[in-house]
ZALO-893592 format. One record per residue: y, x, z of N, C-alpha, C, CB in turn; residue number from 1. Coordinates in steps of 0.001 Angstrom, whole numbers, plus 500000, padded with zeros to 6 digits. Glycine has a CB too. Example, Ala and Ser with C-alpha at 12.3 -4.5 7.8 and 13.67 -1.06 7.14 Angstrom:
2
     n.c2     n.c1     n.c3    ca.c2    ca.c1    ca.c3     c.c2     c.c1     c.c3    cb.c2    cb.c1    cb.c3   miti
   494310   513190   507800   495500   512300   507800   496700   513200   507800   495527   511308   509046      1
   497750   512850   507080   498940   513670   507140   500030   512900   507870   499402   514084   505725      2
This chain:
192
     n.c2     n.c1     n.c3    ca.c2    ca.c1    ca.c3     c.c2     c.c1     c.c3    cb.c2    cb.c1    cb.c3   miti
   992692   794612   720713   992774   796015   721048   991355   796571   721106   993527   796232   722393      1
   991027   797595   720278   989400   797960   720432   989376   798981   721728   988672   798842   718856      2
   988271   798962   722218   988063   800057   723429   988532   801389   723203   986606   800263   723779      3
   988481   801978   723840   988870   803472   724035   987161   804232   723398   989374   803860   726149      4
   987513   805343   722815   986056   806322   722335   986346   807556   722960   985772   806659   720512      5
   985464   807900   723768   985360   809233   724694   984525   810490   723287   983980   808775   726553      6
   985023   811511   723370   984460   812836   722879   983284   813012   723674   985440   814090   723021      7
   982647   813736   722949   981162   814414   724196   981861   815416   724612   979378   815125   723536      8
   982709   816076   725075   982780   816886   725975   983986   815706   727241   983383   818564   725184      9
   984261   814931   726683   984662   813942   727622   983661   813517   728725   985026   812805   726882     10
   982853   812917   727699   981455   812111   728391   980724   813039   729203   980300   811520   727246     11
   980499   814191   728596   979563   815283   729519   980654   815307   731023   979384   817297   728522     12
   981823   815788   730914   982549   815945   732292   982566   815056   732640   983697   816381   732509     13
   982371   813340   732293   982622   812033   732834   981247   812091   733687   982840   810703   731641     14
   980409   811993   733227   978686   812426   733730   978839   813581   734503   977481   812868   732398     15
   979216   814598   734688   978874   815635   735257   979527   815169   736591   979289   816959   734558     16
   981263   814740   736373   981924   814350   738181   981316   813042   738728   983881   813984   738269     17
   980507   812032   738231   980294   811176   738351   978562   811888   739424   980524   810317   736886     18
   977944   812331   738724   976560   812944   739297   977078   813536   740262   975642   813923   738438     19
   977530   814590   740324   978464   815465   741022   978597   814210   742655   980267   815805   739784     20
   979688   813616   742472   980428   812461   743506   979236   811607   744080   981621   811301   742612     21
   978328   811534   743193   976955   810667   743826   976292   811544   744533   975854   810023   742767     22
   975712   813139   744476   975000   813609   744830   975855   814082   746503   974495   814491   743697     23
   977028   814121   746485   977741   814407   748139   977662   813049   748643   979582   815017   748255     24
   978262   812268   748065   977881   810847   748644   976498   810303   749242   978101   809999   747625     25
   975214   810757   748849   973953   810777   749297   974243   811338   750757   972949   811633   748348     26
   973508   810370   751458   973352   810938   753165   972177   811545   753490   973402   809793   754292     27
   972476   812940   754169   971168   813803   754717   970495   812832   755477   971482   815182   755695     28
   969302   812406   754970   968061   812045   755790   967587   812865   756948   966977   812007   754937     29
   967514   811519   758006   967523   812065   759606   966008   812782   759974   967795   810574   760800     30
   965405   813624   760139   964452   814414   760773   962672   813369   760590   965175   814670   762633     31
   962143   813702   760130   961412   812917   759907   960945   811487   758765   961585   812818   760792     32
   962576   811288   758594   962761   810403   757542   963262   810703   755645   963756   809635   758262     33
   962951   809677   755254   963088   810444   753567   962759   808974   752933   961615   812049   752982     34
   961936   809969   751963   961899   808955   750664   960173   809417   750173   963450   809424   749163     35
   959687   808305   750027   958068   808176   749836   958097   808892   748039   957348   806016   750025     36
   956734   809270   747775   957046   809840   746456   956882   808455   745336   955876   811243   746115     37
   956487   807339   745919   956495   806414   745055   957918   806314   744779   955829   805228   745480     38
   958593   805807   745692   960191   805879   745759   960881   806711   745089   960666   806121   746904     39
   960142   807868   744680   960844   809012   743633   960563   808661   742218   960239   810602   743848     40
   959207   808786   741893   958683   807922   740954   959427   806998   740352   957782   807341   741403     41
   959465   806089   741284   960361   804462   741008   961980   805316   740231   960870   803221   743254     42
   962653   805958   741175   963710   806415   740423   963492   807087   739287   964419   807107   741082     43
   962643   808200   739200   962957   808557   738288   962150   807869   736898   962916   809815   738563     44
   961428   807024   736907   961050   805884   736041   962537   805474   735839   959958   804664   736737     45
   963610   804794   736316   964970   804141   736028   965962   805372   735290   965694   803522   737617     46
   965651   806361   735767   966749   807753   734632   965724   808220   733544   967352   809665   735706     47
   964501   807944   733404   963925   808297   732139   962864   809535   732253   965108   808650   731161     48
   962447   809715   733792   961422   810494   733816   959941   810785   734485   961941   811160   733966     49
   959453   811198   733899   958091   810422   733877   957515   810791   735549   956878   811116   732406     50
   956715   809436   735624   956301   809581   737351   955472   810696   736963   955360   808133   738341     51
   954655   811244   736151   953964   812435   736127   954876   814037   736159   953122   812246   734817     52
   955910   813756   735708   956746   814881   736008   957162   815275   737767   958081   814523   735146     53
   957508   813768   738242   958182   813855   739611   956911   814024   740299   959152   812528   740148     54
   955475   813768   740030   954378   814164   740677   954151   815338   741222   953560   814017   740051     55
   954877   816062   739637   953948   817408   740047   955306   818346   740538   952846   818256   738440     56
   957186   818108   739742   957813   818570   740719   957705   818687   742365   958604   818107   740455     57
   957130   817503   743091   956726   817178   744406   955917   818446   745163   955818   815867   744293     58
   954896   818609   743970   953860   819128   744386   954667   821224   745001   952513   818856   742781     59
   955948   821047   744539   956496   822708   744627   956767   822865   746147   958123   823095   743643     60
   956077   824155   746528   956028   824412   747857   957197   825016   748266   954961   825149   748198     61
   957575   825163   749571   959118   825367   750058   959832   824707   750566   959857   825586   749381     62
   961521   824955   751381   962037   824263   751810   963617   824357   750813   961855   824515   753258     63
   964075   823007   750831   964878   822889   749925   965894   822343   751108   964415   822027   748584     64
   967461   822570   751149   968041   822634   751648   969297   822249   751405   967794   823326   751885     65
   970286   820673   751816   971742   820893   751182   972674   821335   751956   972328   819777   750658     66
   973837   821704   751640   975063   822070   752051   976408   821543   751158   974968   823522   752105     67
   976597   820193   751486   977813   819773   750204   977190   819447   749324   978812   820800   749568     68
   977792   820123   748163   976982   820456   746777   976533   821782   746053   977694   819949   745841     69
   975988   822369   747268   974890   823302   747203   973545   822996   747423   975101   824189   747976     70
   972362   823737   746798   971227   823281   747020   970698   824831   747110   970644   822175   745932     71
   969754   824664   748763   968757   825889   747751   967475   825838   748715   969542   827928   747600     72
   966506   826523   747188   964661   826071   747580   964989   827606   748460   962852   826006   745762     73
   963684   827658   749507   963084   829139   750111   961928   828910   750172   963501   829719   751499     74
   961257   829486   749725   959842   829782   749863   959613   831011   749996   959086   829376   748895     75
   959214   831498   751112   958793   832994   751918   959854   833678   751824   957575   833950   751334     76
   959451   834647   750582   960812   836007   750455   961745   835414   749229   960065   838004   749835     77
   961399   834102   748363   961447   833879   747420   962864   832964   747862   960149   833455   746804     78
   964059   832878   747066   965024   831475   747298   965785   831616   746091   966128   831383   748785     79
   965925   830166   746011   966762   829935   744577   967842   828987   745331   965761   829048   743038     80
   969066   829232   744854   970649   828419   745150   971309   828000   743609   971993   829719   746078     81
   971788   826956   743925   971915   826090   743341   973604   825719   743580   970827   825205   743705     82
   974380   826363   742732   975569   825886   743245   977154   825707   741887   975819   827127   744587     83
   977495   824636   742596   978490   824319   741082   979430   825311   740729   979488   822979   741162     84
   980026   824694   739509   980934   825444   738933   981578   824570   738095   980441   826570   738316     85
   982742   825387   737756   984190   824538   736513   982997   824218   735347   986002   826077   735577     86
   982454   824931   735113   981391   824431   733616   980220   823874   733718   980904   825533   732714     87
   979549   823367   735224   978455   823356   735063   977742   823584   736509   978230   824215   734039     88
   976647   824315   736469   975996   824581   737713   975585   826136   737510   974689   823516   738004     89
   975251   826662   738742   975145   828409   738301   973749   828522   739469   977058   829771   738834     90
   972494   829077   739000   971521   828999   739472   971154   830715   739896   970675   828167   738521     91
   970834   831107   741118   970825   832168   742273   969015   832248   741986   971567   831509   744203     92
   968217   833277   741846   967171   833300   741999   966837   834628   742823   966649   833067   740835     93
   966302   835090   743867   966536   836517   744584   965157   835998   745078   968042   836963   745800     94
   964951   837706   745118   963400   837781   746070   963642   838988   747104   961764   838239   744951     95
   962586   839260   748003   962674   840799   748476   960738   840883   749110   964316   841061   750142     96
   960568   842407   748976   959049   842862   748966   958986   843169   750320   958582   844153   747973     97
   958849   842147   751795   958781   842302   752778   958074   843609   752961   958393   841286   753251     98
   956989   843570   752721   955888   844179   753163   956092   846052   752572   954461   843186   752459     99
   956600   846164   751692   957483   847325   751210   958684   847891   751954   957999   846957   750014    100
   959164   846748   752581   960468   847282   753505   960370   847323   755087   961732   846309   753237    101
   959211   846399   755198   958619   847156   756437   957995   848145   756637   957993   846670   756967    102
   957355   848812   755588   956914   849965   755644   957816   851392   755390   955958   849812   754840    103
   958757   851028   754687   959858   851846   754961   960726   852260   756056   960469   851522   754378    104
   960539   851041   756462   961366   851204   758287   960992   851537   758787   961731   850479   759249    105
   959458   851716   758975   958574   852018   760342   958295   853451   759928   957008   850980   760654    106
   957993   853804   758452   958515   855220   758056   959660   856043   758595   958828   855152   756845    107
   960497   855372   758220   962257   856521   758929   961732   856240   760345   964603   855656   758630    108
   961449   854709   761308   961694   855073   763034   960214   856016   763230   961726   853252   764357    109
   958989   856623   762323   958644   857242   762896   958870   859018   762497   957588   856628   762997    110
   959628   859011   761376   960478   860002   761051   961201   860369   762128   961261   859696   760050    111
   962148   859356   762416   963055   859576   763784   962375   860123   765166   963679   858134   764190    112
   960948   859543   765431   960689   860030   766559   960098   861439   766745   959988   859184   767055    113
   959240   861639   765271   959122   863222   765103   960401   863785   765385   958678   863713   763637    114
   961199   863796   764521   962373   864607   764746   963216   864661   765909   963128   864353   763882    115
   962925   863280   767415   963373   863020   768398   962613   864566   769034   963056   861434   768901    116
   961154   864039   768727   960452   864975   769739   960359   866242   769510   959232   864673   769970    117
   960763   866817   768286   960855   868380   767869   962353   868817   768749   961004   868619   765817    118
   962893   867902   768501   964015   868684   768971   963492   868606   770842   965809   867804   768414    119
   962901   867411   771467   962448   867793   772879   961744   869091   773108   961554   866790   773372    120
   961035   869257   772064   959784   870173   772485   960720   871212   772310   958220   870234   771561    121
   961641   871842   771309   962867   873050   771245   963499   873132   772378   964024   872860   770209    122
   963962   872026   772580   964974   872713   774080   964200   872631   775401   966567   871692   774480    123
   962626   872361   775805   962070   872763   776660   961214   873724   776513   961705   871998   777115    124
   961442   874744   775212   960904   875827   774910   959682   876086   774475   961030   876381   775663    125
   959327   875160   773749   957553   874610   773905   957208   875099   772112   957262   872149   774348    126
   957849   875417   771955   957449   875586   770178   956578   876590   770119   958725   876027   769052    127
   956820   877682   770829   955448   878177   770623   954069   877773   770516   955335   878756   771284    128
   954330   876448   771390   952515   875768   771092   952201   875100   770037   951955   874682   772077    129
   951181   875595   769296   951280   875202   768041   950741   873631   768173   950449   876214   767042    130
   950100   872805   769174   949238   871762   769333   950729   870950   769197   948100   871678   770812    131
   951879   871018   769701   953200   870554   769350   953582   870504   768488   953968   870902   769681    132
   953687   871300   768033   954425   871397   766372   953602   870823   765333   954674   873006   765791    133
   952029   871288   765322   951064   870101   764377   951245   868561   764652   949379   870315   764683    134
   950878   868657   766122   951283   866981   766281   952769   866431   766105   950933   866505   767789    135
   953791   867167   765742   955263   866822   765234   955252   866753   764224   956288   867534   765431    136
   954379   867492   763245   954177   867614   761776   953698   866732   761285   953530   868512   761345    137
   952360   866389   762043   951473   865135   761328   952554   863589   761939   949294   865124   762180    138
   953162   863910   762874   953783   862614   763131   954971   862076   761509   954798   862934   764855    139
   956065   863244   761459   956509   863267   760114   955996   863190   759159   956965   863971   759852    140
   954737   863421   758696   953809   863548   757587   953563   861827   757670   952308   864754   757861    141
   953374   861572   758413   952951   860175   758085   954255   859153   757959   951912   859653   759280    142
   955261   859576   758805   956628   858567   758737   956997   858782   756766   958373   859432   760153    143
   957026   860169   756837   957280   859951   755337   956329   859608   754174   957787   861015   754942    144
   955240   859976   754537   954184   859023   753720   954460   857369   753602   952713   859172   754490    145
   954497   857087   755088   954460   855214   755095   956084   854677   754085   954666   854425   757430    146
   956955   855877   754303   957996   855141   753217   958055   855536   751941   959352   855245   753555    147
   957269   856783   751177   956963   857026   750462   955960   856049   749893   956844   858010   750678    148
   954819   855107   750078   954147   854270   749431   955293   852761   749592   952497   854240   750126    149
   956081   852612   750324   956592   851821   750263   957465   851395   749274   956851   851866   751040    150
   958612   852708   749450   959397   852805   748084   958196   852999   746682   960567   854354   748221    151
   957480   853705   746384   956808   853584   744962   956297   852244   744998   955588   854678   744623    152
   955654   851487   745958   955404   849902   744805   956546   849316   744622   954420   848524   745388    153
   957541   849858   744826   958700   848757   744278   959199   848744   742733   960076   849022   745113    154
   959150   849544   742075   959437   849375   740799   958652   848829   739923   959704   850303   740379    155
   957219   848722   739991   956619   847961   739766   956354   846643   739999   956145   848357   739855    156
   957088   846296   741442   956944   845024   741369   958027   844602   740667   956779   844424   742545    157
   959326   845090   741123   960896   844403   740325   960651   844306   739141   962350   845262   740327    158
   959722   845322   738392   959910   844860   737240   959442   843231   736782   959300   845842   736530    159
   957947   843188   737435   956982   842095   737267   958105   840875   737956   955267   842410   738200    160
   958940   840646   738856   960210   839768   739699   960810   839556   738620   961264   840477   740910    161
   961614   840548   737703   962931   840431   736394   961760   839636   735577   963761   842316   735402    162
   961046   840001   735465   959937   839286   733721   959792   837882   734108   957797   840038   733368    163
   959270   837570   735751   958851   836000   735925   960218   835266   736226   957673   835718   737291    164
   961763   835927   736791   962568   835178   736609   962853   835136   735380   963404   835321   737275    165
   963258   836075   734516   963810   835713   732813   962635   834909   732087   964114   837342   731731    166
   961762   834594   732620   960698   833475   732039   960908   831875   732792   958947   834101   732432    167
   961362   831940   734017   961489   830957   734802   962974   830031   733702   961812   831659   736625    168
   964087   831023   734132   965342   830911   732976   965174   830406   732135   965861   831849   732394    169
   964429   830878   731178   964210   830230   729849   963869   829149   730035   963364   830735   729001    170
   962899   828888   730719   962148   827369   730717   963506   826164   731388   960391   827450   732084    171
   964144   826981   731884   965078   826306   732702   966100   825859   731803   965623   827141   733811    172
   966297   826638   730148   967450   826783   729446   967181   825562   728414   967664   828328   728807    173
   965872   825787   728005   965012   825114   727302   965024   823538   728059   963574   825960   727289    174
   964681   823217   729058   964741   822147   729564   966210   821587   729377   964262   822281   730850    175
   967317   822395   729780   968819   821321   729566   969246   821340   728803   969921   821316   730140    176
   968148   822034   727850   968657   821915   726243   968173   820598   725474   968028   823242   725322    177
   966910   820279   725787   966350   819313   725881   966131   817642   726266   966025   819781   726148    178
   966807   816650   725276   967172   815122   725873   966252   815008   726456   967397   813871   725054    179
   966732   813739   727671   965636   813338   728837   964152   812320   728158   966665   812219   730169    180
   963306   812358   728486   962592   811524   728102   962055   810347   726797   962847   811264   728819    181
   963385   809425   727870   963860   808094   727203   964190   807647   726164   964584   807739   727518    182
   965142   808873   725648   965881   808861   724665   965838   809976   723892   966967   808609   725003    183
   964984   810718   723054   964703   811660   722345   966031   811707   720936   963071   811390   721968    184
   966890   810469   720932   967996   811164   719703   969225   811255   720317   968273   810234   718235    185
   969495   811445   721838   970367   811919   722904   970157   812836   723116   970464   811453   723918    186
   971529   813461   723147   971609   814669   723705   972125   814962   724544   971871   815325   723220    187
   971475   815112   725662   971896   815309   726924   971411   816737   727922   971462   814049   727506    188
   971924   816767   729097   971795   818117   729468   970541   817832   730257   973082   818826   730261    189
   969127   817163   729822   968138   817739   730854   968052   818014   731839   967788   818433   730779    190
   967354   818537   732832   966813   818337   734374   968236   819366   735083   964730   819169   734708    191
   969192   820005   734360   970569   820651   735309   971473   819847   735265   971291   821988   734886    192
């Protein structure tokens, strides 16, 4: 009786639940404890990739995080998730411009307090003094200034965010397009 012959889209889903079942099966390392980068090295020398690759993956700053078989890096405002699917894996990349949206906020609450205190200074009859009403003015003048520079750097940055993720992507597409190492006339799905 000769063996059984699997299709590649057999083999890919045979590989994919098999990785899949190993990677939940892995136990969260207890607080302090892990795996030395030689120890990474060492593995990934045995799947076909080079200790100079796992060197400098190492070297990526952030905290990486599981849940099941979810994964995801954060670094500052920056996080990427990592989470399966019927075909595959589906990769989350989101940022946000702290420093833009704090300045927007502190814009409207000092918007708000001009407009708190105009309306004080109205119903204790005080509008006639003009030293009130300038200092209510310049208070608003500046709440809407501080969210006015806030909101304008943002389109400039999102744009420069969309260009370095759809560049990140590619490299990312390019890589699992790409056989591992070892075996350059395999075709296999690369580092996803």
């Amino acid at each position: 009786m000769s063996e059984r012959r699997y299709t590649d889209e057999e083999v890919a889903a045979i590989f994919e639940r098999a990785a899949e079942a190993d990677h939940t099966a892995l136990p969260v390392p207890a607080e302090g404890k892990g795996m030395t980068l030689a120890a990474l090295r060492e593995i990934g020398r045995e799947v076909g990739i080079s200790p100079e690759s796992i060197s400098h993956a190492a070297e990526a700053r952030g905290t990486v995080k599981y849940d099941g078989p979810f994964r995801q890096w954060t670094n500052g405002n920056l996080q990427a998730l990592v989470e399966p699917t019927p075909s595959g894996h589906r990769l989350r990349l989101q940022t946000v411009k702290g420093d833009s949206r704090a300045l927007m906020r502190w814009g409207i609450a000092t918007l708000g307090v001009a407009t708190a205190t105009l309306i004080a200074v109205g119903v204790a009859g005080s509008l006639s003094n003009s030293g009130s009403v300038v200092g209510v003015g310049f208070m608003a003048t500046m709440g809407l200034g501080m969210f006015a520079v806030g909101a304008l750097r943002l389109p400039g940055w999102a744009r420069r965010r969309r260009t370095q993720i759809e560049e990140v992507t590619a490299r990312l597409v390019i890589a699992a397009e790409t056989p591992p190492q070892g075996d350059r006339n395999a075709a296999g799905p690369g580092i996803l």
